[in-house]
C-alpha positions in Angstrom: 21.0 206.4 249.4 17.9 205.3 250.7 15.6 202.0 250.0 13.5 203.0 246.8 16.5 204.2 245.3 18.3 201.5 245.9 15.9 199.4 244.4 15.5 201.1 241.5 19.3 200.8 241.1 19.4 197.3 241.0 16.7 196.7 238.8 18.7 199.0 236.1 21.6 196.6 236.9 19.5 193.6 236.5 18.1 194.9 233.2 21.3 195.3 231.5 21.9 191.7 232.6 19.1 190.0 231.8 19.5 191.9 228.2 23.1 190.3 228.4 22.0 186.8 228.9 20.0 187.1 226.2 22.0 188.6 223.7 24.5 186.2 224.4 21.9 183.5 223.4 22.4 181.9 227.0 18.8 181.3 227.4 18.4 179.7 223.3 15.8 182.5 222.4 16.1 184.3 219.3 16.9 187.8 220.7 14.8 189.3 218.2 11.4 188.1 219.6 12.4 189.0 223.4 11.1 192.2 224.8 12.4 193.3 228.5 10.2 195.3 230.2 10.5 197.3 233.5 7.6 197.8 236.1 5.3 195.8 233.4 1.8 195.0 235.1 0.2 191.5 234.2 -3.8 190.7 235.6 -4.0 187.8 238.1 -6.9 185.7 238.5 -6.0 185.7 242.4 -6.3 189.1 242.7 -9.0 190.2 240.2 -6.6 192.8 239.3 -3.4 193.4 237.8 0.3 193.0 239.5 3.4 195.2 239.2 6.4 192.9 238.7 10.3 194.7 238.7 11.2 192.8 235.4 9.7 190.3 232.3 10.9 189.2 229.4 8.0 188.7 227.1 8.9 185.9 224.1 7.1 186.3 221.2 7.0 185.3 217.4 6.4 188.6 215.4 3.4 187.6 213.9 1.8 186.0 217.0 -0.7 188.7 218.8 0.5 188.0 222.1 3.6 186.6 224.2 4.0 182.2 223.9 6.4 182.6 226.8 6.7 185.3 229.7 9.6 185.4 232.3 8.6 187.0 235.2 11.7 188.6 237.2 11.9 189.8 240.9 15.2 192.0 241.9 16.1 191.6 245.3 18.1 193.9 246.3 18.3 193.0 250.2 21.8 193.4 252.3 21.4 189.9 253.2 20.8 186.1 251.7 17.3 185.9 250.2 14.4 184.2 252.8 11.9 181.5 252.2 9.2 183.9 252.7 10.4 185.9 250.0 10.5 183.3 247.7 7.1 181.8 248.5 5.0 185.4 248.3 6.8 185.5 244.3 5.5 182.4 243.7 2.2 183.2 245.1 2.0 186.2 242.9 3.1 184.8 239.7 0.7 181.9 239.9 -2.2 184.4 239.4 -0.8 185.0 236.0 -2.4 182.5 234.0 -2.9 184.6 230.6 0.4 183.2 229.7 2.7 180.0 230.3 5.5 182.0 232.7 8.5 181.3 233.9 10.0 182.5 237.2 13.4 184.3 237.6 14.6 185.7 241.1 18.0 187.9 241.0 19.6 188.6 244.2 22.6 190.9 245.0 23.7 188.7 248.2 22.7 185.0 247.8 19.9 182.9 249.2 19.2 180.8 252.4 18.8 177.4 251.8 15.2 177.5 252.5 14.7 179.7 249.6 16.8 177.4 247.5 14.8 174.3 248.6 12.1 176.2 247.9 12.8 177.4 244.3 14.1 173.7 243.4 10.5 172.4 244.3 8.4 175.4 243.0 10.5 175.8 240.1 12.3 179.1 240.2 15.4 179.9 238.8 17.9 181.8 240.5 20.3 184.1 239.6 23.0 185.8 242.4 24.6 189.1 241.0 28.2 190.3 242.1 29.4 193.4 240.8 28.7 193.2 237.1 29.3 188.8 237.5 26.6 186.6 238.0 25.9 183.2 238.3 22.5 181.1 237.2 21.9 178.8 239.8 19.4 176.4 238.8 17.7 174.2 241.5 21.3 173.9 242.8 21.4 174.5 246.7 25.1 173.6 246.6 26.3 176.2 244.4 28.7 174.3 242.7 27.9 174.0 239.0 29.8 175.9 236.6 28.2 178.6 234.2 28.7 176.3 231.8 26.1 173.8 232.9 24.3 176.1 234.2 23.5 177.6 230.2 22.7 174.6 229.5 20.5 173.7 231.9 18.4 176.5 231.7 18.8 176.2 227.7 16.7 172.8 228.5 14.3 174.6 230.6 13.4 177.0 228.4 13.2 174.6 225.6 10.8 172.5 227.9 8.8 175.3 228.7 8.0 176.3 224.6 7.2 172.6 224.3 4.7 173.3 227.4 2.9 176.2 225.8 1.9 173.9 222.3 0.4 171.6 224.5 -2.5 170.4 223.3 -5.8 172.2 225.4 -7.9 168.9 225.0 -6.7 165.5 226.3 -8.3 162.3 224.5 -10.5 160.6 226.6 -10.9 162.8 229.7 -13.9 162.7 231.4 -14.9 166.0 233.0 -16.3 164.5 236.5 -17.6 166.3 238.8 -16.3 166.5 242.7 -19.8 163.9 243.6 -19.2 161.7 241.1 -15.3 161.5 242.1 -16.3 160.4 245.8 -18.6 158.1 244.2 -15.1 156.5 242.6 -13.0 156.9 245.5 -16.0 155.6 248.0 -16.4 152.5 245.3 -12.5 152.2 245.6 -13.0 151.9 249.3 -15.3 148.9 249.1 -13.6 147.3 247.0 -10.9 146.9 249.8 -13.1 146.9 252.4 -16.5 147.8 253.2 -16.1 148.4 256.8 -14.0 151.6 255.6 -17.5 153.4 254.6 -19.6 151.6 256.7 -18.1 151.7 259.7 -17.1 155.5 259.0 -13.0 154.3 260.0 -9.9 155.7 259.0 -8.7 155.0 255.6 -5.9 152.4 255.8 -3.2 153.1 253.3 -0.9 149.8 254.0 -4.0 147.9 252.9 -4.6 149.9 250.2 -1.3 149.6 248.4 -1.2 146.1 249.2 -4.3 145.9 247.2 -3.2 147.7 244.2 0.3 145.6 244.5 -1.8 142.5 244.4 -4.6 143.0 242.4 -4.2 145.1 240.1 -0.2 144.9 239.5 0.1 148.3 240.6 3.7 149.0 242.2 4.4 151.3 244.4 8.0 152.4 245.3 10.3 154.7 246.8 12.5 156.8 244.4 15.7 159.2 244.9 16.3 161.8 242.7 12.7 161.8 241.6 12.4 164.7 238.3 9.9 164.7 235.5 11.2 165.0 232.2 11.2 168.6 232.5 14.1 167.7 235.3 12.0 169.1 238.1 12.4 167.3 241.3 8.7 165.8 242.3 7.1 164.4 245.9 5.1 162.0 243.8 5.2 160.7 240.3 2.6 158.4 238.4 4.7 156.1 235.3 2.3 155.2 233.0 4.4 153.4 231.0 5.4 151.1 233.5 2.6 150.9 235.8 4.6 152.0 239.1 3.8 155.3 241.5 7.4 156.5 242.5 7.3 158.5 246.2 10.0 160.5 247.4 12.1 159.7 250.4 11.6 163.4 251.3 7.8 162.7 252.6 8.1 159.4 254.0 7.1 159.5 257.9 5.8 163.0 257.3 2.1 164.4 257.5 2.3 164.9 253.8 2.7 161.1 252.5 -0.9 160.5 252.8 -2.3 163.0 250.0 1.4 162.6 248.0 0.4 159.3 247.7 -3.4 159.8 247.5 -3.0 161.7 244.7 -0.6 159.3 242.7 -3.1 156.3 242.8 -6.0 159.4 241.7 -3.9 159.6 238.5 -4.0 155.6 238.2 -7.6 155.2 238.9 -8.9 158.0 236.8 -6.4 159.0 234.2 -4.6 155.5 233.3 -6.4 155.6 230.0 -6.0 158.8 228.7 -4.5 159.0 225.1 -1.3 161.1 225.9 2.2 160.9 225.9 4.2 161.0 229.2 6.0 164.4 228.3 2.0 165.8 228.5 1.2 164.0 230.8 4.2 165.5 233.3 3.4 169.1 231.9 -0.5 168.7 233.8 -0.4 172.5 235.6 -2.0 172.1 239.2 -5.2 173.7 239.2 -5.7 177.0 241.6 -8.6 177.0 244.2 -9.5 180.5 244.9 -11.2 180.7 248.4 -12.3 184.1 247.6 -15.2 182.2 245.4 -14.6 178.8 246.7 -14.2 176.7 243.4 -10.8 176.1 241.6 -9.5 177.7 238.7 -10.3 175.0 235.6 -9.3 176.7 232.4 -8.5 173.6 230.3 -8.1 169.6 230.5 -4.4 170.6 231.7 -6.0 172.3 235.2 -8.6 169.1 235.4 -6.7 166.1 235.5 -4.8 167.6 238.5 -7.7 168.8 240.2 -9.5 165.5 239.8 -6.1 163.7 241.4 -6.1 166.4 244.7 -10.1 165.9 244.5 -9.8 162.3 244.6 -7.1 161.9 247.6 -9.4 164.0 249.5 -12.3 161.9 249.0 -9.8 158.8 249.9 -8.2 160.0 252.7 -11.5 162.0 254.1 -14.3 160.0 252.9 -17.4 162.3 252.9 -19.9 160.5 255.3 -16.6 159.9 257.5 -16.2 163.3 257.6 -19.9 164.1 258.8 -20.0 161.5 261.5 -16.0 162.5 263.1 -17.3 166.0 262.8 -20.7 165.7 264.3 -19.5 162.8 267.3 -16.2 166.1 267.7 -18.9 168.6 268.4 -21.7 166.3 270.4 -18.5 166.1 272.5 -17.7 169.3 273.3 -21.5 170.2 273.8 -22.0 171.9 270.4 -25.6 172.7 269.7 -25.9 172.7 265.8 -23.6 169.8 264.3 -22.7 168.7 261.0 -21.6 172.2 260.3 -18.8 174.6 261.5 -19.9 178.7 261.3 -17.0 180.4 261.4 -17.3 184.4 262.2 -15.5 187.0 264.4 -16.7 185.3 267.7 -14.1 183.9 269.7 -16.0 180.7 271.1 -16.2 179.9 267.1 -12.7 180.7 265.9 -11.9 178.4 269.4 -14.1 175.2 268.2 -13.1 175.9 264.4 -9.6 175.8 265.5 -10.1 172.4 267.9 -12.2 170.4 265.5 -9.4 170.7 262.6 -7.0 169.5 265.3 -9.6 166.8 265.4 -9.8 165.6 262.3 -6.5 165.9 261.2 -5.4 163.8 263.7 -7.7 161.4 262.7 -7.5 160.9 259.2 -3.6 161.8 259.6 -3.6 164.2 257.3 -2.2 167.9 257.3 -4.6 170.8 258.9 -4.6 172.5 255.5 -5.7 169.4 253.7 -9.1 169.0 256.4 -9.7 173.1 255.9 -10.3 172.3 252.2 -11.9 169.3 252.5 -14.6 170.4 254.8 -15.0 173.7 252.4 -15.2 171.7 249.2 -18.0 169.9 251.1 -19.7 172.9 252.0 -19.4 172.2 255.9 -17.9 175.2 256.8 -20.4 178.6 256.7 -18.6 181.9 256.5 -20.8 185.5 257.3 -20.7 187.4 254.4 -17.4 189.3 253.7 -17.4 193.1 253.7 -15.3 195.5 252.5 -14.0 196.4 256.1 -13.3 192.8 257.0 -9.7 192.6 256.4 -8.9 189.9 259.2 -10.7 187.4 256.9 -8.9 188.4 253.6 -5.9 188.2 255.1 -6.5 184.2 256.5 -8.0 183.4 253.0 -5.0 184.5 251.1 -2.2 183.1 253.8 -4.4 179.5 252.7 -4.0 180.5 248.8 -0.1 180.5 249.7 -0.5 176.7 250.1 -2.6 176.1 247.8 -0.2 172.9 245.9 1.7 172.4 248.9 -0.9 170.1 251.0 
């Protein structure tokens, strides 16, 4: 039998049990509004054009005109455990789906690696293994060793989580729809507050001082958590209490290169959005915004996609100051004997891909932040200038999308 056919198989045998999980009302939908279709095609904003997934199941209300809820399936049919990479392109694609709110499912005939399970527990995927005609949900559950029991009710939660997500409200009281300059104004005022020398003296931005500050002056605690899951149960690096005035980190990013922004972004939400009038549950249901390097700007479709972006725009502007940028970048470059500096052009030559390469090493290191982070800072500032892309130029495409993969993961 070969591969396509194969395929094909499985996706029949994943149809029938997807229709069985629902009929069996393990997943608390009324049967009756849930539509599963095969080979359905939904438009991503990524893409600019529509994507063929193996499965959905489309939830809606007969007299609604279009789907509240839509689960998007993949059917791996592979002769072996599931990868990472597998797992993070799915993501990747159903992220440029934002017509709907959407759910991910992945069914697999022989298991997943851990990194895949690692990596659906943080992204939010839920899992299903297939054996015969048995299966098994496995949600955010690397062990394996939950019953099907909990498991039902589990993602009977989820899915009652995820209808509360899609009536959330569009507009959030008191939002302020700041733009990326006047941000860095806030964040470079932060600064000053601290220390003026920070700005001044173009150094790097010291975080023990900083949350000494908060912890000081402004009763601002900031703590180390285990176990760390919104109300939605989904495990998070970072969480902001509002409530009780306290930023919770995970253990998981301690000592790593991702602490910095993690964190950065946590104190964003205390700075700008500790006076919003919302509840907690709204608050934890904020979707990350999407930047789209093919047009440089983020995806902003409501107040839900700008609170987050103003947290990631703020730890930027924290952790990378913008005049701190322009003097590291220019004293890298007078350095290694580069003639034009203060900006990076980026094009097919070697030399250029060479000093591109070198100065992020540069900075990073500096501001001790992840490579990815500095790439999008020094784009948001306009630093880096790009040829024009042509149709042919397929090197380029590919670079800009593998940085779309990371896009919430910096």
């Amino acid at each position: 039998m070969n591969t396509v056919k194969i395929g094909d198989t499985f996706e029949a045998k994943s149809k029938n049990i997807i229709k069985k999980i629902i009929d069996n009302h393990e997943l608390s939908i009324n049967p009756a509004h849930c539509t599963v279709k095969e080979k359905v095609k939904y438009y991503s904003i990524k893409r600019k054009g529509k994507i063929t997934f193996d499965l959905s199941i489309e939830v809606k209300h007969p007299n609604a005109d279009k789907p509240f809820l839509v689960c998007i399936i993949e059917c791996k049919s592979l002769s072996k455990p599931v990868p990472v990479d597998d797992i993070e392109e799915f993501e990747s694609k159903v992220d440029g789906v934002q017509e709907f709110q959407t759910k991910k499912i992945v069914i697999a005939k022989n298991g997943f690696q851990s990194g895949a399970f690692n990596t659906a527990k943080t992204q939010g995927i839920t899992l299903i293994n297939v054996n015969e005609d048995e299966y098994d949900i496995i949600l955010y559950k690397p062990d394996n060793k939950s019953n099907k029991e909990n498991s039902y009710i589990e993602i009977e939660e989820e899915i009652e989580n995820l209808i509360k997500s899609a009536l959330l409200p569009n507009k959030i009281e008191g939002l302020k729809r700041l733009s990326a300059k006047d941000i860095n104004k806030v964040a470079t005022s932060f600064l000053d507050e601290i220390d003026k020398n920070i700005t001044t003296r173009f150094l790097k931005t010291p975080l023990n001082k900083i949350i000494e500050y908060l912890r000081k002056e402004k009763s601002l605690q900031i703590i180390d958590s285990n176990n760390l899951v919104d109300d939605n149960g989904i495990e998070q690096l970072g969480y902001y209490d509002i409530k009780n005035k306290t930023i919770f980190i995970s253990p998981i990013v301690r000592n790593t290169i991702r602490f910095p922004f993690v964190l950065a972004h946590e104190i964003g939400h205390y700075i700008l959005h500790s006076k919003l009038k919302t509840n907690q549950f709204t608050y934890d249901n904020f979707k990350d915004s999407e930047f789209n390097l093919f047009v440089q700007k983020n995806t902003l479709l409501n107040d839900k996609n700008w609170i987050e972006w103003q947290a990631n725009c703020f730890a930027a502007s924290l952790l990378m100051p913008k005049n701190t940028v322009r003097t590291r970048l220019i004293s890298i470059q007078l350095a290694k004997g580069i003639r034009n500096q203060g900006k990076i052009y980026l094009d097919h030559q070697i030399t250029n891909k060479i000093d591109h390469r070198e100065i992020i090493d540069e900075l990073a290191s500096f501001f001790e932040v992840s490579k990815i982070s500095v790439e999008y800072r020094l784009e948001s500032l306009g630093i880096i200038e790009h040829p024009p892309i042509s149709a042919e130029d397929e090197d380029r495409k590919e670079f800009l999308r593998s940085l779309s993969i990371f896009n919430n993961k910096f």
